[in-house]
DRENDO-1510 file (C-alpha; in Angstrom, 1 decimal, always signed):
<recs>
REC; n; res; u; v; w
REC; 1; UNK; +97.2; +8.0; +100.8 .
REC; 2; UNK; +99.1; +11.4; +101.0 .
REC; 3; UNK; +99.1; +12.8; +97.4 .
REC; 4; UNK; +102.5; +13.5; +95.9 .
REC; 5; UNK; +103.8; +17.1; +95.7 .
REC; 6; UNK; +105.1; +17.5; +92.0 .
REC; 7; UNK; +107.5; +19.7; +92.4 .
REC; 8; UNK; +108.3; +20.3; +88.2 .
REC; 9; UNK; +104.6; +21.5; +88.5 .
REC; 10; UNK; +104.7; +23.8; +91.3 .
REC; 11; UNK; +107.2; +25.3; +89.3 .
REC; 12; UNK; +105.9; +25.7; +85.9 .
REC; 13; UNK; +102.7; +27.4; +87.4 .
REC; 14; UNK; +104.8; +30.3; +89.5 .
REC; 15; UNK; +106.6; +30.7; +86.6 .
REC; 16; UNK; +103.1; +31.3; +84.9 .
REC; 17; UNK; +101.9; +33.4; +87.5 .
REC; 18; UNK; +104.8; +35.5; +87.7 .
REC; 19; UNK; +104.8; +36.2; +83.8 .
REC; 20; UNK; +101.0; +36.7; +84.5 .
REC; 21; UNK; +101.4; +39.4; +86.7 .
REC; 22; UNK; +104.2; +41.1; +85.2 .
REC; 23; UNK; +102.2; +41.0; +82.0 .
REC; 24; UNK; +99.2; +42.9; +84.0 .
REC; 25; UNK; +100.7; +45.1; +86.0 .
REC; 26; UNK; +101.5; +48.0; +83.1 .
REC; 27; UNK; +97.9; +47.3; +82.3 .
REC; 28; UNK; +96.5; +48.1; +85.9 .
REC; 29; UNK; +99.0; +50.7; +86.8 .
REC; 30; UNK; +97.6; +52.8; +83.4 .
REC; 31; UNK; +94.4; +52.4; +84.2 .
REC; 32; UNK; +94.7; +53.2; +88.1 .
REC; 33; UNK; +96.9; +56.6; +86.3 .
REC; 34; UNK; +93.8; +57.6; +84.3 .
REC; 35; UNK; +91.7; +57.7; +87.4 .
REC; 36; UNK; +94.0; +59.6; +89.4 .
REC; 37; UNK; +95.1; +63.2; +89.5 .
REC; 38; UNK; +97.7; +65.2; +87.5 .
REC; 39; UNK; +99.8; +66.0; +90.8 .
REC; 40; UNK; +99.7; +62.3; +92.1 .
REC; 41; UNK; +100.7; +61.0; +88.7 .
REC; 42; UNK; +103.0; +63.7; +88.1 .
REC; 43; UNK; +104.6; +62.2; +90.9 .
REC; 44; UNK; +104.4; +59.1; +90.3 .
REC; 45; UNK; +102.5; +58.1; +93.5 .
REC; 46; UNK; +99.8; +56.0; +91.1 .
REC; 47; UNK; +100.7; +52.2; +91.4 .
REC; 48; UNK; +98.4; +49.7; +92.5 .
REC; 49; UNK; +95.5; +52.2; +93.3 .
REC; 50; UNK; +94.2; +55.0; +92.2 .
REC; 51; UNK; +95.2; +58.2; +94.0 .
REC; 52; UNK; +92.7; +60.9; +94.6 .
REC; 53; UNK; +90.0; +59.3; +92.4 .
REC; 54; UNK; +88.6; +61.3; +89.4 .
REC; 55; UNK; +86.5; +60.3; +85.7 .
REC; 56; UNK; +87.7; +63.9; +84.4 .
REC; 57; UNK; +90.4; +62.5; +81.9 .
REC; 58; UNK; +87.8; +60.4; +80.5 .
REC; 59; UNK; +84.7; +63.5; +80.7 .
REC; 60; UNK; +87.8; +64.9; +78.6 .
REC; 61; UNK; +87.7; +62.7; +76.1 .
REC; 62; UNK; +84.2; +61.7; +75.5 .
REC; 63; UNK; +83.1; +65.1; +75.6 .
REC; 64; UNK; +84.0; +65.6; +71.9 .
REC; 65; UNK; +81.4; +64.8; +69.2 .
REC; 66; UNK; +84.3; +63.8; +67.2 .
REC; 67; UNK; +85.5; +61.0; +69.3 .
REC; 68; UNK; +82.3; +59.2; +69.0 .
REC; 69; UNK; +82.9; +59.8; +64.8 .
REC; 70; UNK; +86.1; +58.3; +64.9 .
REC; 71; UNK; +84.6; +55.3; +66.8 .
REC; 72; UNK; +82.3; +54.9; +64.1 .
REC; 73; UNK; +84.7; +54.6; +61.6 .
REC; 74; UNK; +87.6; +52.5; +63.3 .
REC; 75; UNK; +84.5; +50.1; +63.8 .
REC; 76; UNK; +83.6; +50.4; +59.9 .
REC; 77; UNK; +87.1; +49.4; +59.2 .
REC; 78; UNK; +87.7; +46.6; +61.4 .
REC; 79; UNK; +84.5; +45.0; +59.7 .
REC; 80; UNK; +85.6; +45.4; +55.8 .
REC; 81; UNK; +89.1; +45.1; +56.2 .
REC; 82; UNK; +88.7; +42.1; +58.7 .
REC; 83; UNK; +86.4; +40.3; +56.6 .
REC; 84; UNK; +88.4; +41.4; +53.3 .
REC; 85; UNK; +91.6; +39.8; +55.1 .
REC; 86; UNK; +90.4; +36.6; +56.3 .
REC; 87; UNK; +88.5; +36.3; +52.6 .
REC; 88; UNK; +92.0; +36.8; +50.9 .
REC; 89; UNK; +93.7; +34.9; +52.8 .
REC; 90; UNK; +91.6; +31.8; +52.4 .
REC; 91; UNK; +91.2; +32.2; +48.4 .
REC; 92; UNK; +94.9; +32.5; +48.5 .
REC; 93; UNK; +95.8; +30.0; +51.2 .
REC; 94; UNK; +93.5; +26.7; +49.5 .
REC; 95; UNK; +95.7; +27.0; +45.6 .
REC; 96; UNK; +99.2; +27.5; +47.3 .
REC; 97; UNK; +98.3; +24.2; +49.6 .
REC; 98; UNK; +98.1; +22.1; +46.6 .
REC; 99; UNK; +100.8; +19.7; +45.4 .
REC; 100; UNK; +102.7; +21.0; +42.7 .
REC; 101; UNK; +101.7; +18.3; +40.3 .
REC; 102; UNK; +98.2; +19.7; +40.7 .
REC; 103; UNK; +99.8; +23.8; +40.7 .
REC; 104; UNK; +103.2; +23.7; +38.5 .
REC; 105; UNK; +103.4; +27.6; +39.8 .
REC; 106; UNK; +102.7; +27.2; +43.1 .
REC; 107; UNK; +106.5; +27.7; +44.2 .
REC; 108; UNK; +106.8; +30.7; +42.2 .
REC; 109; UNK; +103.9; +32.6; +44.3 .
REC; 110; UNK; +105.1; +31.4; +47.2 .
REC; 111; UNK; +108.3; +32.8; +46.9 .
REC; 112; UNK; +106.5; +35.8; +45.3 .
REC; 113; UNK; +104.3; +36.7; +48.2 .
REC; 114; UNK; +107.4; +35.8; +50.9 .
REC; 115; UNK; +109.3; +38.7; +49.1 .
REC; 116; UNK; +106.7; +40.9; +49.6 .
REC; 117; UNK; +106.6; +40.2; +53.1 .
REC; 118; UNK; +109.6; +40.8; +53.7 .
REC; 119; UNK; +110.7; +44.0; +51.4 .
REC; 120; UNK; +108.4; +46.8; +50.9 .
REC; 121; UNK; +108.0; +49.5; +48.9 .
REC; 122; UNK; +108.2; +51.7; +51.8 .
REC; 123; UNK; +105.4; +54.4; +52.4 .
REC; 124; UNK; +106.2; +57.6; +49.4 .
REC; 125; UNK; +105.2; +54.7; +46.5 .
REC; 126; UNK; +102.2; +53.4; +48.5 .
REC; 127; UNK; +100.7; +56.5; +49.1 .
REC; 128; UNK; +101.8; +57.8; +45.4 .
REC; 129; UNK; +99.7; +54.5; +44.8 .
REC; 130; UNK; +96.7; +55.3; +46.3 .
REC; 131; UNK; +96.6; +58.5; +45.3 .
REC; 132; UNK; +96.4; +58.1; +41.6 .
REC; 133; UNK; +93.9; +55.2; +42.5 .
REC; 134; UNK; +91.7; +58.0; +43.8 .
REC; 135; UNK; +91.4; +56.7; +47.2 .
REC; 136; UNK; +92.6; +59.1; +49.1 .
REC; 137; UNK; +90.1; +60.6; +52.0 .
REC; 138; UNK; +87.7; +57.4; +51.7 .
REC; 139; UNK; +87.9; +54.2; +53.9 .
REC; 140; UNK; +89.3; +52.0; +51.0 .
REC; 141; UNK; +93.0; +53.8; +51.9 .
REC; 142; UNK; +92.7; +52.1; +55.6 .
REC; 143; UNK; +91.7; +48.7; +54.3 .
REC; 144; UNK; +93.2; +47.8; +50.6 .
REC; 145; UNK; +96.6; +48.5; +50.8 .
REC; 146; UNK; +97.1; +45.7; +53.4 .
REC; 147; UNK; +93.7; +43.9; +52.4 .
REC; 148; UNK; +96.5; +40.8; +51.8 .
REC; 149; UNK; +98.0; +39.5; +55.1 .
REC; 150; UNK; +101.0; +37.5; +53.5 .
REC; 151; UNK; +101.4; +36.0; +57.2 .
REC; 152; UNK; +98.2; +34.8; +57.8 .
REC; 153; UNK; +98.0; +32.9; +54.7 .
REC; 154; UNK; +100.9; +31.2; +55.3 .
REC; 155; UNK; +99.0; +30.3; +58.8 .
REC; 156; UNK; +96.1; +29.1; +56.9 .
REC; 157; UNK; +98.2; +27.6; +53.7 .
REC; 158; UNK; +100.6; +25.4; +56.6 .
REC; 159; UNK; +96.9; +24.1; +57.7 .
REC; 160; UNK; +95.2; +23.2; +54.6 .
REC; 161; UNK; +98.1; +21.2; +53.6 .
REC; 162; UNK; +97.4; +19.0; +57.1 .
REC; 163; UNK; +93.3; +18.4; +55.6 .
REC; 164; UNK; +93.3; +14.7; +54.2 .
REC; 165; UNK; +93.7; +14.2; +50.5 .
REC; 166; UNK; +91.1; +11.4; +50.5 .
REC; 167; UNK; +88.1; +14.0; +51.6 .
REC; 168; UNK; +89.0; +16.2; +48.6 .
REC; 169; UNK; +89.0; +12.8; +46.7 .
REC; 170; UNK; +85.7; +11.9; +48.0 .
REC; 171; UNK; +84.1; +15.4; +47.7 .
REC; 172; UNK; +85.6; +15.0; +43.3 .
REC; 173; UNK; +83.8; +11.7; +43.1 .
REC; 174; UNK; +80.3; +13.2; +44.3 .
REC; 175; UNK; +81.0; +15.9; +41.4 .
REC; 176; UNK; +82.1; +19.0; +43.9 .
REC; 177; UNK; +83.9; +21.9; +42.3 .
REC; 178; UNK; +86.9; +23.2; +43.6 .
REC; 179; UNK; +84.7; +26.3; +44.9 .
REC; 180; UNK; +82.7; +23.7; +46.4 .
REC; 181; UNK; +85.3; +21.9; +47.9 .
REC; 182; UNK; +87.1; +25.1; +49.6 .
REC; 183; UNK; +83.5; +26.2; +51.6 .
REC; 184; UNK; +82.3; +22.4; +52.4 .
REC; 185; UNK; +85.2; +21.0; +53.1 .
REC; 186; UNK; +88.2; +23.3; +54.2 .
REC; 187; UNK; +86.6; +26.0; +55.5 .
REC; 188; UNK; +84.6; +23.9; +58.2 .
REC; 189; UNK; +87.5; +22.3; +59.1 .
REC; 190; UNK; +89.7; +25.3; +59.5 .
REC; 191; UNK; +87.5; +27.0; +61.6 .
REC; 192; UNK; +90.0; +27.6; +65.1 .
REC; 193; UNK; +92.3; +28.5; +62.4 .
REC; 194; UNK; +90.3; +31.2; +60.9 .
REC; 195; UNK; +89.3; +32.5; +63.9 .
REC; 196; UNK; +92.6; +33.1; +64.9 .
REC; 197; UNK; +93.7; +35.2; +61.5 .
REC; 198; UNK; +90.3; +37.1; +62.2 .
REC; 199; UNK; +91.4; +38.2; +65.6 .
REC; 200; UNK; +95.0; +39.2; +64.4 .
REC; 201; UNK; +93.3; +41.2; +61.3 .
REC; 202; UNK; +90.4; +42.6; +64.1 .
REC; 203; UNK; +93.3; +43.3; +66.4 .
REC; 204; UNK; +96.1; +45.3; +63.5 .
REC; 205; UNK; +93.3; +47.5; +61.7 .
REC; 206; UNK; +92.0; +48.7; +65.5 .
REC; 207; UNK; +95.2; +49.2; +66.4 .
REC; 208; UNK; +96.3; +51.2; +63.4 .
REC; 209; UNK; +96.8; +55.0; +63.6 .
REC; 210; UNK; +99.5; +56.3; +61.0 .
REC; 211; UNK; +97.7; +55.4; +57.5 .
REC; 212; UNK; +94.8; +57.8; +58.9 .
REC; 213; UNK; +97.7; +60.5; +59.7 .
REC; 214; UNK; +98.8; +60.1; +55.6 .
REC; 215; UNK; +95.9; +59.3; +54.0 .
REC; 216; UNK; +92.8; +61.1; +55.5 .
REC; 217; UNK; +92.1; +64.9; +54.8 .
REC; 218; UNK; +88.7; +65.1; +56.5 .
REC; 219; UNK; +88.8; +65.1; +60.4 .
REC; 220; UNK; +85.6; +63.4; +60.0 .
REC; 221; UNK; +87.0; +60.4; +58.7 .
REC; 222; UNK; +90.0; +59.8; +60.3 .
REC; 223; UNK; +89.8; +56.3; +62.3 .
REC; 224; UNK; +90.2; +56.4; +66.1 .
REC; 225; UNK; +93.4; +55.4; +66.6 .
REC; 226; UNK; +94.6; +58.3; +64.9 .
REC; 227; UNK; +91.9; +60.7; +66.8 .
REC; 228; UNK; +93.0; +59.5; +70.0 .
REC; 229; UNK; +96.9; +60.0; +69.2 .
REC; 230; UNK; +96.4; +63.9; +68.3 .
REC; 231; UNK; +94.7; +64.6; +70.8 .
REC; 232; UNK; +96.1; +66.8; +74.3 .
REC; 233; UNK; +95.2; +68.7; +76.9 .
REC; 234; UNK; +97.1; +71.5; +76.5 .
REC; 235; UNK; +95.1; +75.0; +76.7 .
REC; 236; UNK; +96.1; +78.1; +74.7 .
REC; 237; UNK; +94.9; +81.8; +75.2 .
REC; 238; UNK; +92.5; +81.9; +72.4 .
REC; 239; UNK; +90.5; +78.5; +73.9 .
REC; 240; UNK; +90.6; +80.1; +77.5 .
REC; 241; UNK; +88.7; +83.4; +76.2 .
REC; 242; UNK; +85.6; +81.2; +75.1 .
REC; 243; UNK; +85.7; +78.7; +77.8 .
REC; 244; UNK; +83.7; +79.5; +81.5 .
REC; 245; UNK; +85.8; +79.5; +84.3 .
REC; 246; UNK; +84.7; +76.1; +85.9 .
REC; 247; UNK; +85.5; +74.6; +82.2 .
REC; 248; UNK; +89.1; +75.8; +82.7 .
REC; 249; UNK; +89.3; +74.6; +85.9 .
REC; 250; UNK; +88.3; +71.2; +85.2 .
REC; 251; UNK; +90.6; +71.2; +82.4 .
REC; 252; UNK; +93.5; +72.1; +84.1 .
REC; 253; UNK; +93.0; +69.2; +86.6 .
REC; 254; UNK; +94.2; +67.0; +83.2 .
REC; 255; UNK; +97.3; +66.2; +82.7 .
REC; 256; UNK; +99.4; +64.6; +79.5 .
REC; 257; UNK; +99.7; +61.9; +81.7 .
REC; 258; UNK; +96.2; +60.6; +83.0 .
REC; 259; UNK; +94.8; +62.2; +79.8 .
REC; 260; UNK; +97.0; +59.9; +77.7 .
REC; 261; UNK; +96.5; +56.9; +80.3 .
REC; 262; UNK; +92.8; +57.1; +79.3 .
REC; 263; UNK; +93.1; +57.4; +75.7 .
REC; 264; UNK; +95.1; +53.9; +76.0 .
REC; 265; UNK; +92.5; +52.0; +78.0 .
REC; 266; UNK; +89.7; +53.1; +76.0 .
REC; 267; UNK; +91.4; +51.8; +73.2 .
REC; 268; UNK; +92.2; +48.4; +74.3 .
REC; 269; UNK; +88.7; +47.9; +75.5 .
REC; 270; UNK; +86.9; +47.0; +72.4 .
REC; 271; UNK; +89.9; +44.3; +72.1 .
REC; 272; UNK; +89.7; +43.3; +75.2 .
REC; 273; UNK; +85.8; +42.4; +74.6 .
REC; 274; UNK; +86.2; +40.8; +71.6 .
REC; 275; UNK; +89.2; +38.5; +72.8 .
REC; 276; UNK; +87.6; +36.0; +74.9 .
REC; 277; UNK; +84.6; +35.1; +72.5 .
REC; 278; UNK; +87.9; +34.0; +70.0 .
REC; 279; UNK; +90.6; +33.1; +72.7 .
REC; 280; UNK; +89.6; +29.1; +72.9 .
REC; 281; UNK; +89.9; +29.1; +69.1 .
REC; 282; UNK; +93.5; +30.5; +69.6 .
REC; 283; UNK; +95.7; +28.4; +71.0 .
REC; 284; UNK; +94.6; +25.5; +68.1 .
REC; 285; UNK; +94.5; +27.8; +65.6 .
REC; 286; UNK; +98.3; +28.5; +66.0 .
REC; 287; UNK; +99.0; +24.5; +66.6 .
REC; 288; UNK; +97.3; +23.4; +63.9 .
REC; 289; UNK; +98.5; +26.1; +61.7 .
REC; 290; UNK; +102.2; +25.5; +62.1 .
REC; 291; UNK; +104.4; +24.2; +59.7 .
REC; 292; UNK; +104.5; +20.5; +59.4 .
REC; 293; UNK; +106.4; +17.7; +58.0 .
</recs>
């Protein structure tokens, strides 16, 4: 028996394949640039291939103490102000799921924290903010000021509301605290959801470069992001004096181009890493965490 040909099918997946490729292609074509020459990419002979192959945009970049100091310290942020977001947002999300008979307020700080999401202060009154708090120059500046993710809890509130009254009831009746209830019971059960906020906190405080522009003095403590962003390849007469000749020479083979080609793939790389371990968790994280009826 022949086997149909379902046409609505075929369909769907070249649609999928072509937004797959489009969606790749930048990827490939920056990282094929950061292996290629200045003159090819200059030129923009750099597509699907590397042209004239080379590593010395990235010997460029890793040849810096520094660089490896920054990575140190984007890492250190992603792992307190990760955890500090995905902690808020659960201690917040569990009280603003509750019926109002059980909260009386509850509409009052959800409308709150929806405000805030939508108008801020704006970046002179933050700063003014963390300054008199004395946190300027220390990792707290990178992590506090956006330690609550208003749109994530909303994620995780949306989903606690879909958890079953009766299992609450039944945890009360075996004598469970509302503490209790929240790590035995919601948590568990939240857990694709949780993952999810986790990889979108993971994925903005990696990602974040201007807050160590405005609120980092030491170079030693600026995250990587903003490292990465300052950095060029341009050469002035006072560097030139100090360097040997083969250094300048293999310096002058960078260009803004590859050299900035390479500072964006070894960015995304960490990401890219962490993103399947959390990827099956993220599609039902989303679903689940929707708003429902």
């Amino acid at each position: 028996m022949k086997r149909r040909i379902n046409v609505p099918d075929i369909v769907i997946m070249l649609i999928i394949s072509f937004i797959t490729v489009v969606s790749l292609l930048p990827i490939l074509i920056t990282f094929n640039m950061s292996l290629s020459d200045r003159t090819s990419a200059a030129l923009g002979q750099v597509v699907f291939y590397p042209r004239n192959f080379n590593l010395i945009a990235y010997e460029h970049l890793l040849d810096d103490a520094r660089f490896f100091t920054a990575f140190g310290v984007s890492v250190r942020r992603v792992l307190l102000g990760t955890a500090l977001n995905t902690l808020f947002s659960i201690f917040m999300a569990f009280p603003l799921s509750k019926d109002r008979k059980l909260f009386p307020a509850r509409t009052v700080y959800v409308w709150f924290i929806v405000f805030n999401m939508l108008f801020h202060g704006g970046i002179v009154p933050t700063f003014m903010l963390v300054r008199n708090l004395g946190l300027l120059d220390t990792l707290w500046a990178l992590v506090l000021p956006g330690a609550v993710n208003v749109f994530n809890t909303l994620i995780l509130m949306n989903f606690f509301k879909g958890v079953p009254r009766a299992l609450e009831e039944s945890a009360i009746i075996d004598g469970a605290r509302p503490f209790r209830i929240l790590w035995r019971v919601y948590v568990p059960l939240a857990k694709a959801c949780i993952a999810t906020i986790t990889l979108f906190a993971a994925v903005n405080h990696w990602n974040a470069f201007f807050d160590g522009l405005i609120y980092m003095n030491s170079s030693s403590k600026i995250p990587l992001q903003t490292y990465i962003q300052s950095l060029t390849v341009e050469l002035s007469m006072e560097q030139m004096i100090y360097m040997d000749p083969e250094d300048i020479v293999r310096r002058m083979e960078v260009s803004n181009l590859t050299f900035n080609a390479a500072k964006v793939i070894i960015s995304i790389v960490p990401i890219i890493a962490i993103y399947p371990f959390l990827q099956r968790y993220f599609v039902t994280g989303i679903v689940l965490g929707a708003v429902k009826e």
